[in-house]
NUGU-319544 format. One record per residue (C-alpha): residue number from 1; x, y, z. Coordinates in pm, whole numbers, plus 32768, in hexadecimal, padded with zeros to 4 digits. Each point is the difference from the previous one (the first is absolute). Layout:
! NUGU-319544
(atom NUM; (X; Y; Z)) ...
END
This chain:
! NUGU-319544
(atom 1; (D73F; BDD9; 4EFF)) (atom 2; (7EE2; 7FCC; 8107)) (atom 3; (7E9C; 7FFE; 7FB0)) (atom 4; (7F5A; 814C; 8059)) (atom 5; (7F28; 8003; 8163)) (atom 6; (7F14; 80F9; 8073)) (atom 7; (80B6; 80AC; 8128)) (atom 8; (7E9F; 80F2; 800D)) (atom 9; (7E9F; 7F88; 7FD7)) (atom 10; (7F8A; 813B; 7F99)) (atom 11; (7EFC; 8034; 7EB0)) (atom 12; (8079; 8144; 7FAC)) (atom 13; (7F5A; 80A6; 7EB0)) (atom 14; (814E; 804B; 7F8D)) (atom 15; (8141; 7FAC; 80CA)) (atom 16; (8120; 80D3; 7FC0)) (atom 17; (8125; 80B7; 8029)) (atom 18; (80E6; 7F26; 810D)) (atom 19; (8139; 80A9; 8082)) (atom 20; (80B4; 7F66; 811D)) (atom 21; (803A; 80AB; 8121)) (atom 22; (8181; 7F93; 8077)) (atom 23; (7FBE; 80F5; 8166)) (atom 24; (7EDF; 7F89; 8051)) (atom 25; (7FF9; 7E82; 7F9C)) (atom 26; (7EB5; 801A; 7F24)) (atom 27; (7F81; 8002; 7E8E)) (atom 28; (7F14; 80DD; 7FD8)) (atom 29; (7F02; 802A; 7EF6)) (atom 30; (7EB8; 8088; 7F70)) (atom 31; (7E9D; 7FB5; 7F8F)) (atom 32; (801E; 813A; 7EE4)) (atom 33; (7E64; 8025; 7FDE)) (atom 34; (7F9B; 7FEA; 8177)) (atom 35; (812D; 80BC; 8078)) (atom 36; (808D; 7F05; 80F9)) (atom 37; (8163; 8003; 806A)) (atom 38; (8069; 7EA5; 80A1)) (atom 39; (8122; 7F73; 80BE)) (atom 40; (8071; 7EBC; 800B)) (atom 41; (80CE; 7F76; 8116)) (atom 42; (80E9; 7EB4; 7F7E)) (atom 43; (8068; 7FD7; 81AE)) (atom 44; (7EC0; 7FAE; 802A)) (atom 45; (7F4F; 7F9C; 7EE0)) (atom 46; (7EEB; 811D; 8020)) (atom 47; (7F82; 8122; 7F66)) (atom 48; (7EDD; 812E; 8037)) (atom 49; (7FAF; 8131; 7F12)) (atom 50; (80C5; 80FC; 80D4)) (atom 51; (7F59; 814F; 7F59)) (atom 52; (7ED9; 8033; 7F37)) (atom 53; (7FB2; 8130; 7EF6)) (atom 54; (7F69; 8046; 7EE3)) (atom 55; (80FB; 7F5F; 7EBB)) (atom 56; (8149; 7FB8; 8027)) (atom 57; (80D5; 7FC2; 7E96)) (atom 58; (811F; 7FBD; 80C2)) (atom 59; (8135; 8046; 80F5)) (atom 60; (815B; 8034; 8044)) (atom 61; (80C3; 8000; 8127)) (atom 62; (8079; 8186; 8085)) (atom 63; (817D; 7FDC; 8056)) (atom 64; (7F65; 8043; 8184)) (atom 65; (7F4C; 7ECA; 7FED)) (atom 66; (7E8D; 8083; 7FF9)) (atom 67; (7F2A; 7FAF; 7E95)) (atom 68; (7FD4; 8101; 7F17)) (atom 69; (7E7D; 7F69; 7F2E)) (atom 70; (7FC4; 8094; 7EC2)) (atom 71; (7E6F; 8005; 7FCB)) (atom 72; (7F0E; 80A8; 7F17)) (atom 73; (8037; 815B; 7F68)) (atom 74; (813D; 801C; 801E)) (atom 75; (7FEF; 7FF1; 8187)) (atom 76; (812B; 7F91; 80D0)) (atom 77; (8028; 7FC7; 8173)) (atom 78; (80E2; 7F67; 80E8)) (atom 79; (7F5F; 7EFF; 80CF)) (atom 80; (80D6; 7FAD; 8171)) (atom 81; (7F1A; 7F10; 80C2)) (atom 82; (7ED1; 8091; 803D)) (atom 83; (80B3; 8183; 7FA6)) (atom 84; (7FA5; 80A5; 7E98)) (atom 85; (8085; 8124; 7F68)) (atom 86; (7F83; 805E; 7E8F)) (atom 87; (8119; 80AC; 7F73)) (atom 88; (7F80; 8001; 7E76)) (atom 89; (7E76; 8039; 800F)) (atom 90; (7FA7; 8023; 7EAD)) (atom 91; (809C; 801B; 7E8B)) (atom 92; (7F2E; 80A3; 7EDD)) (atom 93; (8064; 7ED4; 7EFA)) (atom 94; (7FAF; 7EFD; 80E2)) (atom 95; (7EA7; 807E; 806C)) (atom 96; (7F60; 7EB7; 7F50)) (atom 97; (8100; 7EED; 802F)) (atom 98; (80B4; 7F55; 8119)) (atom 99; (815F; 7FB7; 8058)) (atom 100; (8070; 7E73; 7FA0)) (atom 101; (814C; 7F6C; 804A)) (atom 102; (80DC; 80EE; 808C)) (atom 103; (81A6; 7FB6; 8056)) (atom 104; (80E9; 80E9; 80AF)) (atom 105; (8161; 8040; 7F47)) (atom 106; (8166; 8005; 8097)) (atom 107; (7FDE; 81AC; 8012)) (atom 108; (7ED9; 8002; 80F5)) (atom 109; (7EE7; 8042; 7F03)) (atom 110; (7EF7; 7F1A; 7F79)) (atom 111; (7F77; 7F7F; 7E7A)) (atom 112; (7E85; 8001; 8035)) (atom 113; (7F23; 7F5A; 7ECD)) (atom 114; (7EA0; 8089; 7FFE)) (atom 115; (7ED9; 7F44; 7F6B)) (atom 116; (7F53; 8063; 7E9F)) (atom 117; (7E9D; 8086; 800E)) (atom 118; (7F14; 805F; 7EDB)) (atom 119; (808B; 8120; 7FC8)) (atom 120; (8194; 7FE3; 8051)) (atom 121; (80E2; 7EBF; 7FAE)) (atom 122; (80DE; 7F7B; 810C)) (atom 123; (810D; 80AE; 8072)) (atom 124; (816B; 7FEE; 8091)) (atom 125; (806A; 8137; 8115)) (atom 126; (810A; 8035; 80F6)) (atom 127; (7FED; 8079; 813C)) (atom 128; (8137; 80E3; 8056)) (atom 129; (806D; 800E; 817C)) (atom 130; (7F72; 818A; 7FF6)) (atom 131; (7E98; 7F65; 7FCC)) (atom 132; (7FD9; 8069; 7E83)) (atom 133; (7FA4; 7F2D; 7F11)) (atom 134; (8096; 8002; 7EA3)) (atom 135; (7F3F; 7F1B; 7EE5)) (atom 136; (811D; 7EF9; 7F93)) (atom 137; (7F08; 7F3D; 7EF5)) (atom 138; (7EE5; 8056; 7F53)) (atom 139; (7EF5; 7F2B; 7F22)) (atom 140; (805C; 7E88; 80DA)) (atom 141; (7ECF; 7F3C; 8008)) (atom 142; (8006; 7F4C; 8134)) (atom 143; (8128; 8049; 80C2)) (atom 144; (8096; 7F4E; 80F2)) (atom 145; (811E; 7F26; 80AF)) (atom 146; (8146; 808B; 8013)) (atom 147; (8165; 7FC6; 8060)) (atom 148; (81A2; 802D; 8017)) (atom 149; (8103; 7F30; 7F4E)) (atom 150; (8101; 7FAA; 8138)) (atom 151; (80F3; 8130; 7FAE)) (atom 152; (7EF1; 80F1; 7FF8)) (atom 153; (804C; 8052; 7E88)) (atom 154; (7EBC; 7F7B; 7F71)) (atom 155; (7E8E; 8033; 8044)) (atom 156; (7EE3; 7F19; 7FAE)) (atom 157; (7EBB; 805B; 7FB8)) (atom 158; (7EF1; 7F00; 7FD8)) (atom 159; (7EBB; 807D; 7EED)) (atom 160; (7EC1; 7F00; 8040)) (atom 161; (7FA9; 8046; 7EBD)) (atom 162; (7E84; 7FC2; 8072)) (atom 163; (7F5A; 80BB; 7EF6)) (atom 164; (80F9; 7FF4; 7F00)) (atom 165; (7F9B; 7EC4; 7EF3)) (atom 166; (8156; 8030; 7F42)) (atom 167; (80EB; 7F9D; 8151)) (atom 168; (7FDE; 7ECB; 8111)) (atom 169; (80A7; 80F3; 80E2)) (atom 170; (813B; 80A6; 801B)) (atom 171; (8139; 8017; 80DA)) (atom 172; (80D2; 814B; 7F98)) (atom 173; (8183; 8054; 8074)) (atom 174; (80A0; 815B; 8005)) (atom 175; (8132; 808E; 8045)) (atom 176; (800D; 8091; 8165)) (atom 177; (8099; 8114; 80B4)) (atom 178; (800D; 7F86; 8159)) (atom 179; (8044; 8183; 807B)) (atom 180; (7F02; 80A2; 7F4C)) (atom 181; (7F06; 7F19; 7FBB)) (atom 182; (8015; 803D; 7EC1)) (atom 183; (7F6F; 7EC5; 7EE7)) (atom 184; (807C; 800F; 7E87)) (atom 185; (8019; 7EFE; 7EE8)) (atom 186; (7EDC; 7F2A; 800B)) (atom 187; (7FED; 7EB1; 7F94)) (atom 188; (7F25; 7EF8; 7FFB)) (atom 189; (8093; 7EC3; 80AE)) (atom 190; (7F16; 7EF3; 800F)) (atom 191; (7EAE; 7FFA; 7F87)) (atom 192; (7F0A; 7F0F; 8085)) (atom 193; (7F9C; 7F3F; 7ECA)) (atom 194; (7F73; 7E7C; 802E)) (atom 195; (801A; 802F; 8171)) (atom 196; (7EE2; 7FCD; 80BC)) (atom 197; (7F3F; 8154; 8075)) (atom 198; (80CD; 8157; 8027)) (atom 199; (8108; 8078; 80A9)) (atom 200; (7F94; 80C5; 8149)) (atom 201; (80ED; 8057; 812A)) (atom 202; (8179; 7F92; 7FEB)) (atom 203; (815A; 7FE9; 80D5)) (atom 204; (8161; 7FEB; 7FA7)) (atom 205; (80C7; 7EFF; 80B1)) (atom 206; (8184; 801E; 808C)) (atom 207; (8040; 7F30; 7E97)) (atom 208; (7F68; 80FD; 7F2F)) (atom 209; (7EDD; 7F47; 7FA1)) (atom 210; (7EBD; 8092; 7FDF)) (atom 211; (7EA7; 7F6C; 80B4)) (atom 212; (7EBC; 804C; 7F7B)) (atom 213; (7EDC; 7FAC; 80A0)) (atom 214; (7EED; 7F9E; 7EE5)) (atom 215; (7E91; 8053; 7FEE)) (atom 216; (7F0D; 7F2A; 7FA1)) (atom 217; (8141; 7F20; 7FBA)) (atom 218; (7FFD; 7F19; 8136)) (atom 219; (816C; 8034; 802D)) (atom 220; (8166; 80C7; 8059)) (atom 221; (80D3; 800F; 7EDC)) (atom 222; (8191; 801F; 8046)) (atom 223; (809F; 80BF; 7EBA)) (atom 224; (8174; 8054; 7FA6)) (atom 225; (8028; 813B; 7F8F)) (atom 226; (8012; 7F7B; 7E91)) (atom 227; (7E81; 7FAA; 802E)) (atom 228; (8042; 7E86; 8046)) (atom 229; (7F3A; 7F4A; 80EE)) (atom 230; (80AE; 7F5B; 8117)) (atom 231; (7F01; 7F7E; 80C3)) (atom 232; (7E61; 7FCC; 8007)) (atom 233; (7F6D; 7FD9; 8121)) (atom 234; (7E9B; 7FAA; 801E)) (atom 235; (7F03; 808B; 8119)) (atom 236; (7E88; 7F7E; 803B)) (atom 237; (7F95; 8158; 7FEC)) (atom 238; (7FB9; 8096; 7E95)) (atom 239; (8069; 8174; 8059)) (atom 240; (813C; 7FF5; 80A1)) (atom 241; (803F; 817F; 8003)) (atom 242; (81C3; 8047; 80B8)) (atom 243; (80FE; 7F95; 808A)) (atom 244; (80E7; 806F; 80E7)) (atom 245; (8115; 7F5C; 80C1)) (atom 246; (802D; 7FF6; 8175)) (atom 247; (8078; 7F4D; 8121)) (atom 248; (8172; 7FA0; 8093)) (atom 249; (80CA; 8072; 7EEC)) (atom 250; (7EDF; 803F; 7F21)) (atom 251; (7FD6; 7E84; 7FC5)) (atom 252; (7E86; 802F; 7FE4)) (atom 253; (7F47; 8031; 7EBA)) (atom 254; (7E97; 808F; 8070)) (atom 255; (7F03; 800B; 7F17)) (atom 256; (7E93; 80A8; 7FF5)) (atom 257; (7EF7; 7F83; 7F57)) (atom 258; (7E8B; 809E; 7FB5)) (atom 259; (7EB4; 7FA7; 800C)) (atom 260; (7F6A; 810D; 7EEE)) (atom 261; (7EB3; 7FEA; 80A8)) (atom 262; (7FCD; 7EA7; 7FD5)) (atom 263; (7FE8; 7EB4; 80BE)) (atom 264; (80F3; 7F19; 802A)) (atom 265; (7F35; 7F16; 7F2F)) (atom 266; (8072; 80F2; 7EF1)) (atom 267; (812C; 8071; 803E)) (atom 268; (80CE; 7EA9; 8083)) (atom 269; (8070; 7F8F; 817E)) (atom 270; (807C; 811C; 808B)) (atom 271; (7FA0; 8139; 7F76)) (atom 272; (8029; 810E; 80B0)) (atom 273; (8113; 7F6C; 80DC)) (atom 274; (815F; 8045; 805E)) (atom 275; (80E5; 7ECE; 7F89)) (atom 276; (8163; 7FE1; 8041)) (atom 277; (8135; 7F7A; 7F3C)) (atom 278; (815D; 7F6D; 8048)) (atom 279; (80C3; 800E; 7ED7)) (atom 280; (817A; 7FBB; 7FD2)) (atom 281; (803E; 815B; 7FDA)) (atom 282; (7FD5; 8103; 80D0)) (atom 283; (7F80; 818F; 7FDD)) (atom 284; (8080; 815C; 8081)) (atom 285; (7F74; 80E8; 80B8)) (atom 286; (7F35; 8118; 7F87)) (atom 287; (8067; 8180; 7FD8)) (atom 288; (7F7D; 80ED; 80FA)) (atom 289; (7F3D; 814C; 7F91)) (atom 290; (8075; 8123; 80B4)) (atom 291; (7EDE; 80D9; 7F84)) (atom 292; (7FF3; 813B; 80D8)) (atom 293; (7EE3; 8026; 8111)) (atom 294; (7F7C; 8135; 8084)) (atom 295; (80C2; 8143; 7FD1)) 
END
């Protein structure tokens, strides 16, 4: 395992949300609270904020290639550079709160966490390929990464715990229904007790294995499904926020980290930054939505 190097200079308030783009060549990401979606090129070593909005939870890739940006209020569009088309424009239980992580699923649609607020908890939805939502989780309190086990039969679901004193954070599995969508028989499988901060975006990996980015934890934690850690690695930057995997053969782990506001004096070397990974294993691609657009 290689030390982690900043691939992007950037000081974003809070990096997240990196999905590789196989078509294209890039990883993209976002800064959620200034609503910047940015590109990085590998070829080239550069990278520019390609589309600017209000915020931006997160992204999946449509099975046509363009982004489809969950925001604020329950507000979706597809973003196809420099082209926008809001297809979801507003949700009555999500007037309040913001879309988090989001990840597409083998059938097209997409699991959405939304953030609590004073007056709602956290919340899992899906978003079906006709555009309606149906509430999947109630009463989480900070949800957010999420994943597949390699034959699609599990789902991961990743609770920050950030309010909740009892937990250090927890990492659920369900049963899933890659046809439906459909999540049942929850179980906690690893709970982030004497690890360094809490456990924020995650990927699976072609092994299985699950990588959680932690904040305020300095570090990417690789778990086995049984909750065992595999590997620590350590980052300058305090708030290291996801992960995704990229590259030839998805050989690259890339990981965002977060600012919070702060300097780097406070938050560590870094912050803010897109680093990159090459560990001995490697990742898989990501599902597409196919959420419908237009009529």
């Amino acid at each position: 395992m290689n030390q982690p190097t900043v691939v992007a200079d950037t000081t974003s308030e809070t990096g997240e949300g990196p999905v590789w783009h196989p078509e294209e060549e890039l990883l993209y990401w976002v800064d959620i609270p200034n609503g910047i979606l940015l590109a990085y090129d590998p070829a080239t070593g550069t990278y520019e904020p390609v589309y600017r909005t209000d915020v931006i939870g997160g992204f999946t890739i449509q099975r046509d290639g363009a982004l489809l940006l969950f925001k604020a209020a329950g507000s979706v569009e597809v973003w196809d550079h420099g082209s926008t088309n809001v297809i979801t424009d507003y949700h009555s239980n999500m007037t309040e709160t913001r879309f988090n992580d989001v990840i597409a699923d083998p059938a097209g649609g997409v699991f959405c966490g939304t953030m609590p607020t004073e007056n709602s908890p956290g919340q899992l939805y899906r978003l079906g390929t006709d555009g309606e939502f149906s509430l999947i989780l109630d009463d989480v309190d900070l949800p957010n990464g999420m994943g597949f086990s390699p034959n699609n039969d599990r789902f991961y679901f990743t609770d920050t715990c950030f309010f909740d004193e009892e937990h250090d954070g927890l990492i659920y599995a369900f049963d899933f229904d890659s046809d439906t969508g459909e999540i049942t028989n929850q179980e906690v499988i690893i709970e982030a007790t004497d690890i360094p901060g809490l456990p924020d975006g995650m990927t699976v990996d072609a092994e299985g294995c699950i990588w959680s980015a932690q904040w305020n934890g300095n570090r990417v934690v690789r778990f086995d499904t049984s909750g065992n850690v595999l590997e620590s690695i350590e980052f300058p930057a305090k708030k290291v926020s996801s992960v995704a995997f990229g590259g030839p053969e998805y050989r690259h782990l890339y990981v965002t980290t977060a600012t919070g506001g702060n300097d780097r004096e406070v938050e560590g070397s870094g912050a803010g930054a897109l680093f990159k990974l090459e560990p001995e294993v490697r990742g898989r691609a990501e599902f597409r939505s196919d959420v419908r657009v237009g009529t």
